[in-house]
N, CA, C and O atoms as a GROMACS GRO file, in nm:
protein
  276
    1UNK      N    1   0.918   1.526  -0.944
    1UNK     CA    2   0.884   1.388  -0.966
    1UNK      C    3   0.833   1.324  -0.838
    1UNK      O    4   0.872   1.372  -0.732
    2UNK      N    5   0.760   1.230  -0.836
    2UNK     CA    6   0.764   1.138  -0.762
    2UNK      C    7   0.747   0.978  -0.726
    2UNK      O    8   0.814   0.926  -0.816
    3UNK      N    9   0.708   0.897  -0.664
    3UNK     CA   10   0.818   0.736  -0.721
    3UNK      C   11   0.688   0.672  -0.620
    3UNK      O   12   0.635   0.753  -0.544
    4UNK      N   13   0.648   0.559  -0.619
    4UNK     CA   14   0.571   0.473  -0.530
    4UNK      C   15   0.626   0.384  -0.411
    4UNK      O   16   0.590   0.276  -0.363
    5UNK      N   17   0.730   0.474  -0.383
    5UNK     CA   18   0.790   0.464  -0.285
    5UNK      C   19   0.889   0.284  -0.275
    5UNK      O   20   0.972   0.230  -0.349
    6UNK      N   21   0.838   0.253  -0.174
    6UNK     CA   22   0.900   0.104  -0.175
    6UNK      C   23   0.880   0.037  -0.252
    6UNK      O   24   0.806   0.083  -0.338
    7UNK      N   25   0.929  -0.103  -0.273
    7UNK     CA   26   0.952  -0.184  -0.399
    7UNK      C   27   0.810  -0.255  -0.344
    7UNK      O   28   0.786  -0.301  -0.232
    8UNK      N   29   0.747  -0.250  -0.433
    8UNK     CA   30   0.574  -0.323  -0.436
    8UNK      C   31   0.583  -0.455  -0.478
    8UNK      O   32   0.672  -0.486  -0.557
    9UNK      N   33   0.508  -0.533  -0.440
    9UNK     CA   34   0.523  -0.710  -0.486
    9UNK      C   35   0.364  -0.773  -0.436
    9UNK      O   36   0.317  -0.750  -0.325
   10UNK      N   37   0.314  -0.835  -0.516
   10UNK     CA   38   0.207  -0.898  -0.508
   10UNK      C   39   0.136  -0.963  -0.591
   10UNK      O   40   0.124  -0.897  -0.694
   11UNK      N   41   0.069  -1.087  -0.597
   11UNK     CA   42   0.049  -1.161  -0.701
   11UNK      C   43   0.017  -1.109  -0.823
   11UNK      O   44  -0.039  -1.000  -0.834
   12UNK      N   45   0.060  -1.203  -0.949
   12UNK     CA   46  -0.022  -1.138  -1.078
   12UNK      C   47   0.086  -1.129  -1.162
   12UNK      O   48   0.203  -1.163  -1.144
   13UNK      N   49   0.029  -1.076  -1.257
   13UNK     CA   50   0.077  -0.978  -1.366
   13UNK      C   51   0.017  -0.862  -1.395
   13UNK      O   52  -0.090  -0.855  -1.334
   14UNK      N   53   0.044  -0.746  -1.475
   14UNK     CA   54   0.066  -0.611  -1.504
   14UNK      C   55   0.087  -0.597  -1.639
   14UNK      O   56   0.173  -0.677  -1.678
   15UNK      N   57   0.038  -0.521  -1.734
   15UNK     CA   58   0.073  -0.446  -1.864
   15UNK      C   59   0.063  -0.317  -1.869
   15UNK      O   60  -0.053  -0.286  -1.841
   16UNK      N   61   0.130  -0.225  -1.890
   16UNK     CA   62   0.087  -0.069  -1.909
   16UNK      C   63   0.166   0.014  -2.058
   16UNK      O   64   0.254  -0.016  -2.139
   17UNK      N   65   0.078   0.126  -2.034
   17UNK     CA   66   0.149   0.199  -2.171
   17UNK      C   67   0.173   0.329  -2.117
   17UNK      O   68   0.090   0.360  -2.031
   18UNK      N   69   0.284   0.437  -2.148
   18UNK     CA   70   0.317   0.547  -2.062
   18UNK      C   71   0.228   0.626  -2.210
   18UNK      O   72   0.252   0.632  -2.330
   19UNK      N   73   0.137   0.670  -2.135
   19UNK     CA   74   0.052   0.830  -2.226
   19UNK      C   75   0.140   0.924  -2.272
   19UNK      O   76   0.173   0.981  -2.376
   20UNK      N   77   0.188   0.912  -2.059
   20UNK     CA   78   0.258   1.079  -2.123
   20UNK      C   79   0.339   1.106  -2.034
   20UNK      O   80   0.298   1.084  -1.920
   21UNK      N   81   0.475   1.159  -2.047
   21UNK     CA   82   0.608   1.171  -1.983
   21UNK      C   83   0.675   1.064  -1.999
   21UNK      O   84   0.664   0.996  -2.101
   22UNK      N   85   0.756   1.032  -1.898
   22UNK     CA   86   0.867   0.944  -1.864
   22UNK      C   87   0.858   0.922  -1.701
   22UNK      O   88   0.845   1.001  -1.608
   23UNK      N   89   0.875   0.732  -1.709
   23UNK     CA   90   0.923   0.659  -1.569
   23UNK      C   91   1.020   0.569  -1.575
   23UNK      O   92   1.059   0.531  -1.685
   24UNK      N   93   1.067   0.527  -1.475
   24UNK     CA   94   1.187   0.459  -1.431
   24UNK      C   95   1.088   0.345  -1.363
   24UNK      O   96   1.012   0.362  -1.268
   25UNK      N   97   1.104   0.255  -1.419
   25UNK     CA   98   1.056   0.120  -1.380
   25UNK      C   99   1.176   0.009  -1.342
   25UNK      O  100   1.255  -0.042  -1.421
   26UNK      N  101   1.166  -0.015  -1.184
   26UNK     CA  102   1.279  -0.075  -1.165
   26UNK      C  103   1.236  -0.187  -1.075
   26UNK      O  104   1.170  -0.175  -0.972
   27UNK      N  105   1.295  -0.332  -1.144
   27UNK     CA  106   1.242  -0.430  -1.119
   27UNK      C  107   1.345  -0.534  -1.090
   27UNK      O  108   1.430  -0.576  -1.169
   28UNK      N  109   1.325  -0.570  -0.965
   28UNK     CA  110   1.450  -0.648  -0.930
   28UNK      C  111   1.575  -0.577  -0.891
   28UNK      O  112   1.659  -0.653  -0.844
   29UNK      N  113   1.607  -0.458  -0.898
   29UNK     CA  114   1.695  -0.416  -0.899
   29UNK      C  115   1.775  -0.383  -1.059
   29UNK      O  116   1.895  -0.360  -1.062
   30UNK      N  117   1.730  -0.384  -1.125
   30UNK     CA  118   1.768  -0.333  -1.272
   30UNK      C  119   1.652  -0.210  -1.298
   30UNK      O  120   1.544  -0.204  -1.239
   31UNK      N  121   1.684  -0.144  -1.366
   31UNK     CA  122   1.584   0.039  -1.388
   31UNK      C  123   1.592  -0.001  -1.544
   31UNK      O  124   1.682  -0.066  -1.596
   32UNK      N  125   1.455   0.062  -1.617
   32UNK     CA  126   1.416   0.068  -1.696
   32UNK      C  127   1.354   0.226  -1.740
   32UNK      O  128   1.244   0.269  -1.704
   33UNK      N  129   1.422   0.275  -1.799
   33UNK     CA  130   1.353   0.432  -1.847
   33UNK      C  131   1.262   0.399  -1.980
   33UNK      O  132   1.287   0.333  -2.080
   34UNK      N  133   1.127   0.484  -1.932
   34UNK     CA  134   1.045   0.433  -2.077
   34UNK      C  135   0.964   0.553  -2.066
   34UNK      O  136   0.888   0.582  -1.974
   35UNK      N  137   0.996   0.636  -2.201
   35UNK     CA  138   0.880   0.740  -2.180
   35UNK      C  139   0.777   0.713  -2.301
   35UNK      O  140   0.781   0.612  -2.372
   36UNK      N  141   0.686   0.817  -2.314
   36UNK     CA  142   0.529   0.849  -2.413
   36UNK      C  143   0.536   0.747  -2.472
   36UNK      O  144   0.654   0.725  -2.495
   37UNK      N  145   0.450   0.642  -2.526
   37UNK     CA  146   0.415   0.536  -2.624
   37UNK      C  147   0.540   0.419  -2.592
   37UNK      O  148   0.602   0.367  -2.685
   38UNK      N  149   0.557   0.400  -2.499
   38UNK     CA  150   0.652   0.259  -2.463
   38UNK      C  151   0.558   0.190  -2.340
   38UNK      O  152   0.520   0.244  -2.236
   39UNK      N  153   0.532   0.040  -2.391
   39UNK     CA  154   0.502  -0.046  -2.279
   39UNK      C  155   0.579  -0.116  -2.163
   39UNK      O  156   0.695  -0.083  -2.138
   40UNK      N  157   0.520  -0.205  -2.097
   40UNK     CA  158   0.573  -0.302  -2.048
   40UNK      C  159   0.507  -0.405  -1.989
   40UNK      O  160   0.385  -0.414  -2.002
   41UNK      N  161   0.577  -0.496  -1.916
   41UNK     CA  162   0.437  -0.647  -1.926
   41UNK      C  163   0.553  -0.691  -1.803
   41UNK      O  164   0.664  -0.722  -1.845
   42UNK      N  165   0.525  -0.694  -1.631
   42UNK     CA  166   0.596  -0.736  -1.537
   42UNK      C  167   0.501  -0.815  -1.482
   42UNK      O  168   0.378  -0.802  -1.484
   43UNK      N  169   0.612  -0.950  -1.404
   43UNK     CA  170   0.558  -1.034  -1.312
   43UNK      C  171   0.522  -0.970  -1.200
   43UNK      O  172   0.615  -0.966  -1.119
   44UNK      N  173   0.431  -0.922  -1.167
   44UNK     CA  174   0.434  -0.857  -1.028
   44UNK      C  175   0.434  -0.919  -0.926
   44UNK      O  176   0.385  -0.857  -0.832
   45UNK      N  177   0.476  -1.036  -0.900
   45UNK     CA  178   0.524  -1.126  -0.794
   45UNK      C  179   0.675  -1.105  -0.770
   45UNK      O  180   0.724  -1.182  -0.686
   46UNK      N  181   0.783  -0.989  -0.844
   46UNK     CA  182   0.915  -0.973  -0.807
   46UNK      C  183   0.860  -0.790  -0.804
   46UNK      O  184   0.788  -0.715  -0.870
   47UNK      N  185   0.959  -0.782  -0.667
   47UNK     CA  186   0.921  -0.634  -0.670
   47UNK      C  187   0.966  -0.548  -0.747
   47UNK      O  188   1.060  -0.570  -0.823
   48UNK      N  189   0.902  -0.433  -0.740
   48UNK     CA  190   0.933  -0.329  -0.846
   48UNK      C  191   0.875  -0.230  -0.795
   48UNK      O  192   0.807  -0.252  -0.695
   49UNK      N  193   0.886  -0.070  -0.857
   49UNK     CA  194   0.836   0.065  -0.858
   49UNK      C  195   0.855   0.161  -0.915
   49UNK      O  196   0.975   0.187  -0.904
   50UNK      N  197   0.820   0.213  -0.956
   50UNK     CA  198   0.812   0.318  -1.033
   50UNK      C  199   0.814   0.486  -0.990
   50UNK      O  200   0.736   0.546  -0.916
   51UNK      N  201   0.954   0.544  -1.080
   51UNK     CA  202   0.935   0.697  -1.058
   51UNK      C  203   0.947   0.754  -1.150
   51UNK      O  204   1.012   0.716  -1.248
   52UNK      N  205   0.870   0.892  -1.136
   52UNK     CA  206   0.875   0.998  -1.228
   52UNK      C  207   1.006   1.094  -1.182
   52UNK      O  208   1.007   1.135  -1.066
   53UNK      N  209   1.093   1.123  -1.254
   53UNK     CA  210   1.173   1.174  -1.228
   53UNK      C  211   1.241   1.320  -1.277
   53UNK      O  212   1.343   1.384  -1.249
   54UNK      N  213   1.099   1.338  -1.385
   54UNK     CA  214   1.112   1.459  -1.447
   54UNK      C  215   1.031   1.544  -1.347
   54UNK      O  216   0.981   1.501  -1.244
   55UNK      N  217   1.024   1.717  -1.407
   55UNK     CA  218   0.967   1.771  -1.347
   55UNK      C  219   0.807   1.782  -1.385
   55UNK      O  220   0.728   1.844  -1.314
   56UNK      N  221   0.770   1.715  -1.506
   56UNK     CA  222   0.633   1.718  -1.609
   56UNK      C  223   0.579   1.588  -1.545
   56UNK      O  224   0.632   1.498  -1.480
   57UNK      N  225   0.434   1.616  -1.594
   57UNK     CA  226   0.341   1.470  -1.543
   57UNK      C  227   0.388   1.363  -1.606
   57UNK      O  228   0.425   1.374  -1.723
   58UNK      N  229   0.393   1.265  -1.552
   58UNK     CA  230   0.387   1.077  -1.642
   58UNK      C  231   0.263   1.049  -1.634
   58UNK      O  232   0.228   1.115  -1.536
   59UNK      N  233   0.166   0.990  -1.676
   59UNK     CA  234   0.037   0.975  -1.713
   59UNK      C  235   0.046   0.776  -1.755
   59UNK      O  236   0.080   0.751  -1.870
   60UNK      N  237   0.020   0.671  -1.674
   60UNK     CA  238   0.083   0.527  -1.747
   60UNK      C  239  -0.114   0.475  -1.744
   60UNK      O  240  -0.190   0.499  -1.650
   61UNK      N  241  -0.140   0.423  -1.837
   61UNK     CA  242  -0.244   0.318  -1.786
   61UNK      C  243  -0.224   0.160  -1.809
   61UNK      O  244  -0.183   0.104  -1.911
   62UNK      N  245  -0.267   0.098  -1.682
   62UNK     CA  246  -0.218  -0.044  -1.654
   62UNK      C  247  -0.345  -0.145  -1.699
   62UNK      O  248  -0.449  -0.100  -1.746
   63UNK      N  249  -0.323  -0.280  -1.679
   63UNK     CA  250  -0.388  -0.353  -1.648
   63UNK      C  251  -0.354  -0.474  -1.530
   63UNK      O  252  -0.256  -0.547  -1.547
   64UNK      N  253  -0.424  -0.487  -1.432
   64UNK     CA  254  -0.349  -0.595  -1.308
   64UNK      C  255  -0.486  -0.728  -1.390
   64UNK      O  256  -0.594  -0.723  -1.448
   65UNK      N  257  -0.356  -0.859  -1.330
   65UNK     CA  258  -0.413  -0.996  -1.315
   65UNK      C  259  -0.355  -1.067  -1.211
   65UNK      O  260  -0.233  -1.065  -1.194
   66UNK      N  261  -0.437  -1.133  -1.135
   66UNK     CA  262  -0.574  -1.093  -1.080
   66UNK      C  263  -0.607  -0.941  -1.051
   66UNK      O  264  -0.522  -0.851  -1.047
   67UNK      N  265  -0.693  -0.931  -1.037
   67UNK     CA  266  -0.807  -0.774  -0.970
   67UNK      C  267  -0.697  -0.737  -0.812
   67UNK      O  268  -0.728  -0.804  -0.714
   68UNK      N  269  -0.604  -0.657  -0.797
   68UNK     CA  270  -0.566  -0.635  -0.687
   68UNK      C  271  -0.614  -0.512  -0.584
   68UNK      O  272  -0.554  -0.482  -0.481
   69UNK      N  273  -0.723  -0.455  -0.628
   69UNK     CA  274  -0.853  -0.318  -0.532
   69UNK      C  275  -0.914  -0.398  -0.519
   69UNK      O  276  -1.022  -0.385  -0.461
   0.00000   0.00000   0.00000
């Protein structure tokens, strides 16, 4: 597995859907396990990050608001 390291924070909001595997989405300090066909919708102004913790790919596609690249 592997995780995006530190807790990320920056304006906006976020929606994603996990394709494929399982992540641990942990926000604020509370963890969220969500694998294949489960969303989620975070303030990304409170930090958070995400790990894969299996040994198989997680595959998530997002959407950011505002444009954060």
């Amino acid at each position: 597995g592997t995780t995006t390291g530190e807790r990320i924070k920056h304006q906006g909001e976020e929606i994603g859907t996990i394709l494929e595997g399982e992540v641990i989405l942990t926000i604020n300090g509370q963890t969220y396990p969500l694998v294949a066909g489960q969303s989620y919708a975070i303030n990304t102004g409170i930090p958070h990050s995400f790990s894969n913790t299996s040994a198989g790919i997680c595959r998530i596609i997002s959407a950011h608001t505002p444009t954060t690249f």
